[in-house]
C-alpha positions in Angstrom: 14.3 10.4 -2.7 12.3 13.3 -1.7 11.7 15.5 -4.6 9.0 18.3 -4.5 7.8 17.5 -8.0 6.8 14.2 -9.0 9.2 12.0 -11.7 6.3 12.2 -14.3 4.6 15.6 -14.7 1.1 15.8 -14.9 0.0 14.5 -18.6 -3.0 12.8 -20.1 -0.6 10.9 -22.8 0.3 8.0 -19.7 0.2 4.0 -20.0 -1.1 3.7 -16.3 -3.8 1.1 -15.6 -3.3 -1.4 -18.1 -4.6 -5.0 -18.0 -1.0 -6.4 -17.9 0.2 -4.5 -15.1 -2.7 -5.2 -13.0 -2.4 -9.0 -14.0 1.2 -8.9 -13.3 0.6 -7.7 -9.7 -2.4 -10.0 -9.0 0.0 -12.6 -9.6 2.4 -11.3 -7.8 0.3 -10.1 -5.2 -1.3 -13.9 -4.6 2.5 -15.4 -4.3 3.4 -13.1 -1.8 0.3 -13.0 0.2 0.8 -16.9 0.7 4.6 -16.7 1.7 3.1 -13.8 3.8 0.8 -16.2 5.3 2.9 -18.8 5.9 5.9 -16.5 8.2 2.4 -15.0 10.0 1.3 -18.1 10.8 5.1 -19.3 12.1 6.2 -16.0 13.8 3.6 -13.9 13.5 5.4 -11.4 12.0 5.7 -10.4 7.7 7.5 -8.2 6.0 6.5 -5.2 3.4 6.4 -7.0 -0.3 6.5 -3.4 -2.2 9.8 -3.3 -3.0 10.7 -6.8 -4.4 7.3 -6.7 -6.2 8.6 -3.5 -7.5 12.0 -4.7 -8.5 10.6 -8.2 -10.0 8.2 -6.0 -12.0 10.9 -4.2 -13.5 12.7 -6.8 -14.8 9.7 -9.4 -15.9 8.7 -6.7 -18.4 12.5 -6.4 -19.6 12.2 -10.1 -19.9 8.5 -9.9 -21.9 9.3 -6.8 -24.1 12.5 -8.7 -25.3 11.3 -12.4 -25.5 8.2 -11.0 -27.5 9.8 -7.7 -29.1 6.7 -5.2 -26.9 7.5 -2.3 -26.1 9.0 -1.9 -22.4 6.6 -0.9 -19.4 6.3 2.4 -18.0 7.3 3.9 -14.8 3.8 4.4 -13.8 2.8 0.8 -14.9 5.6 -0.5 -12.7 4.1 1.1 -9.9 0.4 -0.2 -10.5 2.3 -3.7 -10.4 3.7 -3.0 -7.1 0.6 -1.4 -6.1 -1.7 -4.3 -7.1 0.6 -6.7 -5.6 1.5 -5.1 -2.0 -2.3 -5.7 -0.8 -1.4 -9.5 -0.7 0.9 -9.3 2.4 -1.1 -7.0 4.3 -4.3 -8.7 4.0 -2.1 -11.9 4.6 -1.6 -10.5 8.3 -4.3 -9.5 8.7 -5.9 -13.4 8.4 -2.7 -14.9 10.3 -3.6 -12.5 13.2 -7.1 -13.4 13.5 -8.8 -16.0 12.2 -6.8 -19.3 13.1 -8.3 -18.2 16.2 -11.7 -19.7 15.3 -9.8 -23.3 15.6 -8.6 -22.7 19.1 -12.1 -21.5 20.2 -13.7 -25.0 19.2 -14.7 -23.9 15.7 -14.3 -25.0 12.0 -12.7 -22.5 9.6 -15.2 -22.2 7.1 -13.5 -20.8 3.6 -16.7 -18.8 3.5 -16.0 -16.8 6.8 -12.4 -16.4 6.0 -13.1 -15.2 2.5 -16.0 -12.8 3.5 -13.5 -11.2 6.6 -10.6 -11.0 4.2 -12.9 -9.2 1.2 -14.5 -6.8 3.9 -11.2 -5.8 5.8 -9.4 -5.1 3.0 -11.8 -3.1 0.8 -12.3 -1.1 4.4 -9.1 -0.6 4.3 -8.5 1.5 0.9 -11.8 2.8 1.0 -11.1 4.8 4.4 -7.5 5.4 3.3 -8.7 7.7 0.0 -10.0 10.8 1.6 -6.9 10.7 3.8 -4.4 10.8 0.5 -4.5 14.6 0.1 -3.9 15.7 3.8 -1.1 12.7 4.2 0.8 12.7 1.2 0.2 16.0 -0.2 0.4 18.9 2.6 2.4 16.9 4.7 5.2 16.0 2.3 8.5 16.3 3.6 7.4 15.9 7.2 6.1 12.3 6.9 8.5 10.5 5.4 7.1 6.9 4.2 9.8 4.9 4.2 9.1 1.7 2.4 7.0 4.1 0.2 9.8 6.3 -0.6 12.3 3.9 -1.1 9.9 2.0 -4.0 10.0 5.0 -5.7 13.9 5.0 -5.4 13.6 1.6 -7.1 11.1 2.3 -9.8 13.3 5.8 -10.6 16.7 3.7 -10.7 14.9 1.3 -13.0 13.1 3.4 -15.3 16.7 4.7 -16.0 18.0 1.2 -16.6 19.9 0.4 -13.5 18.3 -1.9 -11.1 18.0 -5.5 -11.6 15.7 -8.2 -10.0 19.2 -10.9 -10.0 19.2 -10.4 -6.3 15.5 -10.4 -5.3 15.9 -13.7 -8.0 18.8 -15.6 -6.2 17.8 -15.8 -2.8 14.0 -16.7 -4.1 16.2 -19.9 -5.5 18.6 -20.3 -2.5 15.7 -20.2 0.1 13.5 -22.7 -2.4 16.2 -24.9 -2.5 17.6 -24.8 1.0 13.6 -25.7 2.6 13.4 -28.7 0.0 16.8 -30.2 0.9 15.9 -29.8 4.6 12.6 -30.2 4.9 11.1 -31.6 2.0 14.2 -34.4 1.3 14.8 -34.2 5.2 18.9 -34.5 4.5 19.4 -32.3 8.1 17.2 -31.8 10.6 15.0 -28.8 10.9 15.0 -27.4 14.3 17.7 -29.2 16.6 17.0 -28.9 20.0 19.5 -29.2 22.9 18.1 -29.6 26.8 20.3 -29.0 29.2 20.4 -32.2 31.6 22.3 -30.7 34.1 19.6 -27.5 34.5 16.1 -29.2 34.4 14.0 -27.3 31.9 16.6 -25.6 30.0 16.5 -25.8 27.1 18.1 -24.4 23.4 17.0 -24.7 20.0 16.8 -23.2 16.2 14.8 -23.6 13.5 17.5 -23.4 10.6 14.8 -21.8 8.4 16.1 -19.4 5.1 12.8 -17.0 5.9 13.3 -16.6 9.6 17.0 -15.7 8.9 15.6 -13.4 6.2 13.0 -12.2 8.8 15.9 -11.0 11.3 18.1 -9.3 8.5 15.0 -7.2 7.5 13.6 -6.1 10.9 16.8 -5.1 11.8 19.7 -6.3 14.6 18.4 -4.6 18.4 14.5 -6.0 17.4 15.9 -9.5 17.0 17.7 -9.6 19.9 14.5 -8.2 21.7 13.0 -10.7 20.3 15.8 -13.6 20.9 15.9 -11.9 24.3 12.3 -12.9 25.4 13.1 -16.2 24.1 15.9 -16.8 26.4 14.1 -15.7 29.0 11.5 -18.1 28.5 13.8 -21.0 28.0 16.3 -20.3 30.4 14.3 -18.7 33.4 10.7 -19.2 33.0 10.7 -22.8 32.2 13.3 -24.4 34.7 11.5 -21.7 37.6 8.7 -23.4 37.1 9.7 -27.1 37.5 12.4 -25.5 39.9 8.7 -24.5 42.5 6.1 -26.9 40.9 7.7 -30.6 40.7 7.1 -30.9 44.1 3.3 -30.4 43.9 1.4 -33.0 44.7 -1.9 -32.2 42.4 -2.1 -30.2 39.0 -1.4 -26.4 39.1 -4.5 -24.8 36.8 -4.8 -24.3 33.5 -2.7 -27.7 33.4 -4.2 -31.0 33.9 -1.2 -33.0 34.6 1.4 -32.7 37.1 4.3 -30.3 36.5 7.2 -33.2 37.3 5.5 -35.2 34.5 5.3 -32.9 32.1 7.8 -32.2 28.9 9.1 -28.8 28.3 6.6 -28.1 25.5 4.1 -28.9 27.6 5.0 -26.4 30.2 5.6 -23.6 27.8 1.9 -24.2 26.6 0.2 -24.7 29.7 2.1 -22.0 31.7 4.7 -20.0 29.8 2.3 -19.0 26.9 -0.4 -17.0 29.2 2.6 -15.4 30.6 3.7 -14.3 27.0 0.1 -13.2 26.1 -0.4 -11.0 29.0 3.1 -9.5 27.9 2.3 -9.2 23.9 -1.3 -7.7 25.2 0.3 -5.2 27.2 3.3 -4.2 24.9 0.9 -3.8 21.9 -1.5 -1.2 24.2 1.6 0.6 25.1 2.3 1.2 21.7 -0.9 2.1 20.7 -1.2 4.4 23.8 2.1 6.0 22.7 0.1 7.0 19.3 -2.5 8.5 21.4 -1.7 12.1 19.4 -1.1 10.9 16.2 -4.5 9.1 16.5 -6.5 12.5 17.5 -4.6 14.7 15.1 -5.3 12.1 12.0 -8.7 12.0 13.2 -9.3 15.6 13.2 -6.9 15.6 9.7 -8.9 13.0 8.4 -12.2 14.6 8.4 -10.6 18.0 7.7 -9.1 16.8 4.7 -12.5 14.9 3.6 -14.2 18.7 3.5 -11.4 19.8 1.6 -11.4 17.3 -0.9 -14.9 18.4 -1.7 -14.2 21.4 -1.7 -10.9 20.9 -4.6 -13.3 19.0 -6.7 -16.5 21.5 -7.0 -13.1 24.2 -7.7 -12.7 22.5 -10.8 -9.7 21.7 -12.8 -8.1 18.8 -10.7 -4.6 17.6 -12.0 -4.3 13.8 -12.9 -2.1 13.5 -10.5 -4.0 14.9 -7.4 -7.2 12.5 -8.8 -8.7 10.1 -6.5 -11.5 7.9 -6.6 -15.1 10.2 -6.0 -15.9 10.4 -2.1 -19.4 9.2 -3.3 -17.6 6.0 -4.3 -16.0 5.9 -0.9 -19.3 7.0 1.5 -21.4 4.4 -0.8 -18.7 1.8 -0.7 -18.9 1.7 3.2 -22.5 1.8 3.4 -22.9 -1.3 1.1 -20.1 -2.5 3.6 -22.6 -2.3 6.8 -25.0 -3.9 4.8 -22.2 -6.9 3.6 -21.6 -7.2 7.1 -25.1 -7.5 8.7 -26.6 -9.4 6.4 -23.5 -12.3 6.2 -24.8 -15.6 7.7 -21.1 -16.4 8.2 -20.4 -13.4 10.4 -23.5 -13.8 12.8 -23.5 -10.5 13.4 -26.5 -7.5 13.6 -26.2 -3.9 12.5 -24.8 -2.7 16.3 -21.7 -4.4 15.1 -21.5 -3.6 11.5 -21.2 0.1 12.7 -19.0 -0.7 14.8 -17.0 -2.6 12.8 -16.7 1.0 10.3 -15.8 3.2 13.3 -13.2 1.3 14.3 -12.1 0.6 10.7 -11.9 4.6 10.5 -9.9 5.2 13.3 -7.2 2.4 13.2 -6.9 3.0 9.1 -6.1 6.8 9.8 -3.5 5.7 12.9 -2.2 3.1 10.7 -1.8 5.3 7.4 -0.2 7.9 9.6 2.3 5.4 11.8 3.8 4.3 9.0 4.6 7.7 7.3 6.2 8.6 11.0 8.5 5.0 11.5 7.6 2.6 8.5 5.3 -0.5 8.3 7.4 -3.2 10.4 6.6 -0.6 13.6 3.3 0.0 12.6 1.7 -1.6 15.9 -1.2 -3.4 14.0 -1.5 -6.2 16.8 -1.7 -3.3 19.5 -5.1 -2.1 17.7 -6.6 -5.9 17.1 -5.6 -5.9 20.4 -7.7 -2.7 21.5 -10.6 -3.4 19.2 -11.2 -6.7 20.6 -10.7 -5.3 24.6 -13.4 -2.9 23.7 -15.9 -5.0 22.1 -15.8 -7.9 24.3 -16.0 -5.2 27.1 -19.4 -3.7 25.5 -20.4 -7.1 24.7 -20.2 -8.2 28.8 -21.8 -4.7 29.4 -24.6 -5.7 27.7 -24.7 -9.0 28.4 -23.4 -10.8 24.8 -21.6 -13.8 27.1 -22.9 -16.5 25.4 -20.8 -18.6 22.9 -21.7 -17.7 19.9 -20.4 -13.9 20.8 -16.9 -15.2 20.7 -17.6 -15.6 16.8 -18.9 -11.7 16.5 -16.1 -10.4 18.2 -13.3 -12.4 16.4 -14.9 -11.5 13.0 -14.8 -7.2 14.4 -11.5 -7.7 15.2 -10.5 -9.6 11.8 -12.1 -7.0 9.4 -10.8 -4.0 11.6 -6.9 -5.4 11.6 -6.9 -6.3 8.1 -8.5 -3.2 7.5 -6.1 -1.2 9.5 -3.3 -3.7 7.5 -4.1 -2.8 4.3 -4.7 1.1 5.2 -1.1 1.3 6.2 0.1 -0.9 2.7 -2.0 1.8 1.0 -0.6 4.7 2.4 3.1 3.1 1.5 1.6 2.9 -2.2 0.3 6.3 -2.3 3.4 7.7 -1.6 5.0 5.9 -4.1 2.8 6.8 -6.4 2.9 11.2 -5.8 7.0 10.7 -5.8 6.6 9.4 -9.6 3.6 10.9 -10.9 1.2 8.2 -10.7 -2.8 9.0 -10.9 -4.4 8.2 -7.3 -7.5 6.7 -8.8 -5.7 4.5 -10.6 -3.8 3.3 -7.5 -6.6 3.6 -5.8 -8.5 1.1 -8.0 -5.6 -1.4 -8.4 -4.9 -2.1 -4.8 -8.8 -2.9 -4.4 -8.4 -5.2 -7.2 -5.2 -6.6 -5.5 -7.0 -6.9 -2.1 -9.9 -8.7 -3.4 -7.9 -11.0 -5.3 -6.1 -11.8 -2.5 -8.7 -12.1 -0.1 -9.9 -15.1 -1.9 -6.9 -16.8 -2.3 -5.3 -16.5 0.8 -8.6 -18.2 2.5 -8.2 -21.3 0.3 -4.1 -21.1 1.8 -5.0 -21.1 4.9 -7.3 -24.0 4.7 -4.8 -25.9 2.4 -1.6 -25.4 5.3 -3.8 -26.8 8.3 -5.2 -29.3 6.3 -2.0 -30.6 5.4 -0.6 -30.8 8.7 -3.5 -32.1 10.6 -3.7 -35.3 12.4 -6.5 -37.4 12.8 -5.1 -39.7 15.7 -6.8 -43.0 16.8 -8.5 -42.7 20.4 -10.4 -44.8 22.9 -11.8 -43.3 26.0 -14.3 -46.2 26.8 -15.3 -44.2 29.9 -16.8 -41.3 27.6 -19.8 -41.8 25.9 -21.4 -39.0 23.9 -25.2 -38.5 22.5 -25.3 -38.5 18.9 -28.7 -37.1 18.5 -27.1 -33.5 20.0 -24.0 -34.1 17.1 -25.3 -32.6 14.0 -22.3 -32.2 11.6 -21.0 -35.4 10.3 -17.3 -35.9 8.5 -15.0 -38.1 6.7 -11.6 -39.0 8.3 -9.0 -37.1 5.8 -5.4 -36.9 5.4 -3.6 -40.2 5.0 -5.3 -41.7 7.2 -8.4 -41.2 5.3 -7.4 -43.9 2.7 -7.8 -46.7 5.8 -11.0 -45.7 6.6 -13.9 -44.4 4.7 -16.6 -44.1 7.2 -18.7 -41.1 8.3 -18.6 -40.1 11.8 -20.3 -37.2 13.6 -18.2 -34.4 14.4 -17.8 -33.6 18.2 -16.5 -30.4 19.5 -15.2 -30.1 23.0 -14.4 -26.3 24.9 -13.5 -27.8 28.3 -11.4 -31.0 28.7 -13.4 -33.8 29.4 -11.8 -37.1 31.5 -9.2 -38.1 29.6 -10.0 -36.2 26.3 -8.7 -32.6 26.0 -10.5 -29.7 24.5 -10.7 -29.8 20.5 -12.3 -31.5 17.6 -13.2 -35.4 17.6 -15.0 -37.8 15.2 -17.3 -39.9 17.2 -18.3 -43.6 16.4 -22.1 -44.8 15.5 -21.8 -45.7 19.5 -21.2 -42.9 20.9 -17.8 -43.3 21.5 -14.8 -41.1 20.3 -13.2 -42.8 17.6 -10.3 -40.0 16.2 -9.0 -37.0 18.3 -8.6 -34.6 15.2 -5.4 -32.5 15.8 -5.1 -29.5 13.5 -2.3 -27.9 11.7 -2.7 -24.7 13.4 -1.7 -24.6 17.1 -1.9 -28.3 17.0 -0.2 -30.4 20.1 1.0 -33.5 18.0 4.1 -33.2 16.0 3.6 -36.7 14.4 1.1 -39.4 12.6 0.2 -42.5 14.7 2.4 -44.0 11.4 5.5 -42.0 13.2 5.8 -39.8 10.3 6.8 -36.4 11.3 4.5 -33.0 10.5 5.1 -29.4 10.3 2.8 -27.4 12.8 2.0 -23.3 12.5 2.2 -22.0 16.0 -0.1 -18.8 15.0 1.3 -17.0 17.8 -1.2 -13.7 17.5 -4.2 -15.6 16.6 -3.5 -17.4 19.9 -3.4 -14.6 21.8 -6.7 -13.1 19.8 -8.4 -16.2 21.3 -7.3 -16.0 24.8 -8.5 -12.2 25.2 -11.8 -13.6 23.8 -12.1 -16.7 26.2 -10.9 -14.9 28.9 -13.3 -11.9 29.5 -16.6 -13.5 27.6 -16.0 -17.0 29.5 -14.3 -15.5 32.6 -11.6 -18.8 32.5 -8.3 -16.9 31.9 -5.5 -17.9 34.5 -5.5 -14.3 35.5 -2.2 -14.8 37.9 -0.5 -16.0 34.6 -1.2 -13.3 32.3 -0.3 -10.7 35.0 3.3 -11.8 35.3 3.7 -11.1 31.5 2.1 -7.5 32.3 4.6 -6.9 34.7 7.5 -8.0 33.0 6.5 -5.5 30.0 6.4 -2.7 32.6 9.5 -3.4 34.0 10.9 -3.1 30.3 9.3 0.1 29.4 9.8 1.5 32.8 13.8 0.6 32.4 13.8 2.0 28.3 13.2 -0.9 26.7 10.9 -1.4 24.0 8.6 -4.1 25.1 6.7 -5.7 22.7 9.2 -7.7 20.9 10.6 -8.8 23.8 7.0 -10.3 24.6 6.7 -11.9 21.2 9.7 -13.7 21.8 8.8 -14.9 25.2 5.5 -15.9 23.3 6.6 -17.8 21.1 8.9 -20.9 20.8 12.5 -20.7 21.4 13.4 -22.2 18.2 11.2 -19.3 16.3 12.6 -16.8 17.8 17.1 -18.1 17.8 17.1 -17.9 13.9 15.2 -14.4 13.5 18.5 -13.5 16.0 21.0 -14.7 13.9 19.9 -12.8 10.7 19.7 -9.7 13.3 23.5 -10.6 13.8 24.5 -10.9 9.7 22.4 -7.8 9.8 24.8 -6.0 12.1 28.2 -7.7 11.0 26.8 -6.3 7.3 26.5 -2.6 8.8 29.8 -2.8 10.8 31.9 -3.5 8.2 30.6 -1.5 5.8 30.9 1.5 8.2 35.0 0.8 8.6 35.4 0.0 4.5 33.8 3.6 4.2 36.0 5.1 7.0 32.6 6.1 8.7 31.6 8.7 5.9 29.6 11.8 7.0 26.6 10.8 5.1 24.8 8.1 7.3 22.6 5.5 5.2 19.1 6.9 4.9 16.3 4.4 5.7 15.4 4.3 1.9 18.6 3.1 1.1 18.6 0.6 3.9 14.8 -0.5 2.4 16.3 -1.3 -0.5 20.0 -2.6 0.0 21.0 -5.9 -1.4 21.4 -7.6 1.4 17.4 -6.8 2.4 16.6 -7.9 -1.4 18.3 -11.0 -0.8 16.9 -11.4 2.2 13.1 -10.8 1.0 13.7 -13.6 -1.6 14.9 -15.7 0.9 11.4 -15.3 2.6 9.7 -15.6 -0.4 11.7 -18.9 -1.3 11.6 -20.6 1.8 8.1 -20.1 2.3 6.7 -21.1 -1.0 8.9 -24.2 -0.9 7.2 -25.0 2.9 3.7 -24.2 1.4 4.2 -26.9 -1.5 6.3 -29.2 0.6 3.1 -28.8 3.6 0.6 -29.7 0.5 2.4 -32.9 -0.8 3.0 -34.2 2.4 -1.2 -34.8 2.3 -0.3 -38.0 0.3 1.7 -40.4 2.8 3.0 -41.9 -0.6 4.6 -39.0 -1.5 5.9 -38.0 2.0 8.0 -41.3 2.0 9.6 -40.5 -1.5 11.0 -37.1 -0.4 12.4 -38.8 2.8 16.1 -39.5 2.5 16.7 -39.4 5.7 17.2 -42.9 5.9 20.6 -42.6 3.7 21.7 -39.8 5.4 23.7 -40.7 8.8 24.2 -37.1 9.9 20.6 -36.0 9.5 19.9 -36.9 13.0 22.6 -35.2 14.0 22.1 -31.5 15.5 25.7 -29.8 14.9 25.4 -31.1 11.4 22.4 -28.7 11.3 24.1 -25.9 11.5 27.0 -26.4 8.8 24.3 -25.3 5.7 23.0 -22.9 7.9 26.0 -21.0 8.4 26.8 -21.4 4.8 23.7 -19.4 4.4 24.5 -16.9 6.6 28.0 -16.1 5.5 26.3 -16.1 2.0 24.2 -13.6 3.2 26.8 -11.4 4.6 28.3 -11.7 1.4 25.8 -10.1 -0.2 24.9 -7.3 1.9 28.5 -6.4 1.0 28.2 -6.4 -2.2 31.0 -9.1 -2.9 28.3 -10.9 -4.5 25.5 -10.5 -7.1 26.7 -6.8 -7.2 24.0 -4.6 -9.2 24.6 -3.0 -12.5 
């Protein structure tokens, strides 16, 4: 829908910014943010939240005008629930990308740090994102097309005229709840069933039969996911078996590994070799991109500051409509300088006013690429990673240029990078609202202030999600290296064992935490004995290396695949340790990929991360394409192609979207009860189940899923009004 005039004319008489609304979306926004959190932290990819906010919106206010006889919501107060709730998935990423990082690096996630990035990043974000709403959504209508933006105004249109429904959005919420707790909470199938090929050593295949990674691959779309099942492949079928193929025959441990290659598994290969490859691929597709946006970042830049002058200029004219009223640039010029000052004074960030500035320079320039990116080719190609990416290149570079090298300056350039990608995250979200908002009628400043409430709400509940999903799935694992013997005097932070295994042992040990891999003990966290000696290796839920408790009880890790790479830019040009050789093969293999046409940066994510991640985000790409094939031949190919806003918002990417939602809310709670080993045993059926060990049987619901799928991108089911 591209209409020169907005859906609601300019008028003083509007229920806009109410409390209920904004309510509505901060609950909205918080649920989304954490299903958000939890596919980041898998994949390392999310997916927008506007329109399925938008559509639930619609019909929970049906739902409370008719249960208690109020009157029905307003187009516009749709639009500050969508609005308010959207900042949850962006500043979601935002977290996912970055700060798991911290635990890779040797570090505690404090909820403190998290909290303050999250705040900082995404207030950034909508602050630098105002003066830019004039020149973006206003001259440059009709050329910038929005699409996620457009289409949520298709939606809010539709409903305000009483035809969309929520049923959709609604049943695969339910189907993808359901599914995760009969496979992973009650255990009746397994989860990811892996295959290796005996006859070809290190091959390997396997799925995750997961409801949101399906949902994942319908969304982003058929040729990404099989990019991204491509690198996979490549990884599992090339990669792997080459390198037992040349290394079983060495005699002594190939660096960064410790252990011989012919005695390693296949995971461990993938981690101690194949995943530099991967993150000198992801690194280089994600500055290709970026360097593809070279002209849309100058001519936003020079729009951006243009646009600031003439916003100025508008205001001291007088006479600005409602619907061309944003927030006061004083708000936005004070806002960033009591941001500077947040940022240099934090304890948590370590950080002096060099990199506070910094920090808002960046934030500038990657907010207007990011606002402008995703009015050009939508948020899933928005190349957010590519400018985390870029931030953290520069500042670590500056920091070795003036000699920052130390340790702690690992910290100070993780948190730059955090606040300027969630910041850059939540610019783009804003811009997608914005839109939405000058295709109804909705006041800017109104928008403006309802996503800052959303962000901020978010923020501080997507910290206390992130702490609560490693927490759950970490490990504290008995150890005795009687050969190692530590100083307590130089341990200063002390800790109870938790998890289950806390309830068999209530002592307080001092917490050690290693960088570099030390005799038999590998680098992480430990709890260390009155004697000096380590008494628990403490494996975390986040890019952890053991899959089970010492009880044998299995436990669901997050492989955090950007964060990862976040941490190796950062260890490898501060501490000068990276396996250079490595990461150069994955630069080379993206070159060969843009040099022969080929988008490169999916690709590189799926040789990143696991094969099983990657499989199931394939076989929604294929539903995806078996949905669009067959709907071309039922319409006889008509002339009229399906425009992206329609595609936004088609059933079968509403069903997929609660899917995500469902699946990943279920794996949140599931991940949180599983804390209490009691509780664990009871949902395990397992036991009376004789084909849950067995890997074809896997496959039967998942199937079942995807044919349901197709069904409904046909519209042979749960066909709207």
């Amino acid at each position: 829908m591209e209409a020169h005039k907005p859906f609601i004319a300019d008028s003083a008489n509007v229920k806009e910014l109410t409390f209920m609304p904004v309510f509505l979306g901060v609950i909205l926004g918080i649920i989304f943010g954490a299903s958000s959190l939890y596919l980041a932290l898998k994949v390392g990819v999310t997916v927008s939240a506007s329109i399925p906010v938008a559509v639930l919106s619609i019909t929970l206010f049906r739902v409370i005008s008719k249960v208690f006889r109020l009157p029905g919501a307003t187009i516009l107060q749709n639009n500050i629930v969508q609005t308010t709730g959207s900042a949850g998935e962006s500043i979601a990423f935002g977290v996912a990308v970055t700060m798991p990082a911290l635990l890779i690096l040797g570090y505690n996630m404090e909820i403190g740090r998290i909290m303050l990035v999250s705040v900082l990043g995404g207030l950034l974000g909508v602050l630098m994102m105002i003066p830019l709403r004039r020149s973006l959504m206003v001259k440059e209508h009709g050329k910038l097309m929005y699409p996620e933006g457009t289409a949520c105004a298709d939606v809010l249109i539709v409903g305000e005229k009483g035809g969309t429904t929520a049923k959709t959005v609604f049943a695969g919420f339910g189907v993808g709840l359901l599914y995760k707790i009969l496979n992973v909470g009650f255990k009746l199938w397994n989860d990811v069933p892996e295959t290796a090929l005996s006859w070809y050593k290190g091959g390997h295949f396997a799925t995750e039969v997961s409801p949101e990674l399906m949902g994942v691959g319908y969304i982003i779309g058929t040729r990404t996911s099989m990019l991204m099942a491509a690198g996979g492949l490549l990884s599992a079928l090339v990669l792997t078996p080459a390198i037992y193929l040349f290394g079983s025959g060495l005699a002594a441990p190939l660096f960064p590994a410790t252990k011989l290659i012919s005695q390693m598994s296949i995971h461990e290969i993938w981690s101690s070799y194949v995943l530099y490859i991967g993150a000198g691929a992801v690194a280089t597709g994600g500055i290709i991109s970026l360097f593809q946006s070279l002209p849309t970042i100058i001519t936003s830049g020079i729009a951006g500051l243009k646009n600031m002058k003439g916003s100025a200029a508008a205001k001291a004219a007088g006479a600005v409509l409602r619907t061309d009223r944003d927030l006061s640039l004083k708000y936005v010029l004070g806002g960033c300088v009591l941001l500077i000052l947040a940022i240099w004074m934090a304890p948590a960030l370590k950080m002096n006013i060099f990199g506070a500035i910094l920090i808002v320079l960046f934030g500038f320039l990657f907010v207007t690429v990011s606002s402008r990116i995703t009015g050009e080719i939508g948020s899933s190609s928005n190349p957010i990673s590519g400018m985390t990416v870029a931030t953290l290149l520069l500042t670590c570079l500056i920091f070795v240029m003036i000699g920052w090298v130390g340790i702690d300056y690992r910290v100070t350039a993780l948190s730059i990078a955090a606040i300027v990608c969630i910041a850059a995250s939540n610019g783009g979200t804003t811009a997608q609202d914005l839109k939405t908002g000058y295709l109804v009628g909705a006041t800017p400043s109104a928008q403006q202030i309802a996503i800052l409430i959303g962000a901020f709400t978010s923020a501080i509940v997507i910290g206390y999600t992130l702490l609560l999903l490693n927490d759950a799935s970490t490990i504290y694992a008995k150890r005795n290296f009687a050969n190692l013997t530590f100083d307590l005097s130089k341990l200063q932070s002390k800790e109870h064992v938790g998890g289950p295994e806390g309830k068999l042992d209530s002592t307080e040990y001092s917490v050690l935490q290693l960088t570099e891999p030390q005799g038999e003990a590998v680098a992480g966290k430990y709890l260390v004995d009155g004697t000096g000696h380590i008494a628990y290796f403490v494996d975390p839920g986040i890019n952890g290396i053991l899959k089970t408790r010492d009880n044998g009880v299995a436990v669901q890790k997050y492989e955090a695949p950007k964060a990862r790479l976040m941490s190796l830019i950062i260890d490898g040009i501060l501490t000068q340790k990276l396996p250079w050789s490595l990461v150069l093969l994955g630069v080379f293999i993206a070159l060969t990929l843009e040099f022969s046409g080929i988008s490169s940066l999916p690709f590189a994510v799926g040789v990143y991360l696991p094969l099983s991640s990657s499989t199931p985000i394939m076989f929604g790409g294929i539903v995806r394409w078996l949905v669009d094939r067959f709907s071309g031949e039922h319409t006889k190919k008509a002339a009229k192609p399906t425009s992206a806003e329609d595609a936004e918002s088609s059933p079968g990417v509403l069903w997929s979207s609660g899917l995500i939602a469902g699946g990943s809310i279920s794996g949140i709670a599931i991940a949180i009860l599983s804390i209490r080993e009691d509780w664990g045993a009871a949902m395990d059926f397992s036991k009376w189940m004789t084909l849950s060990s067995v890997d074809w049987f896997s496959y039967v619901p998942f199937v079942l899923m995807m044919a349901f799928t197709f069904a409904v991108g046909r519209g042979f089911l749960l066909k709207s009004k």
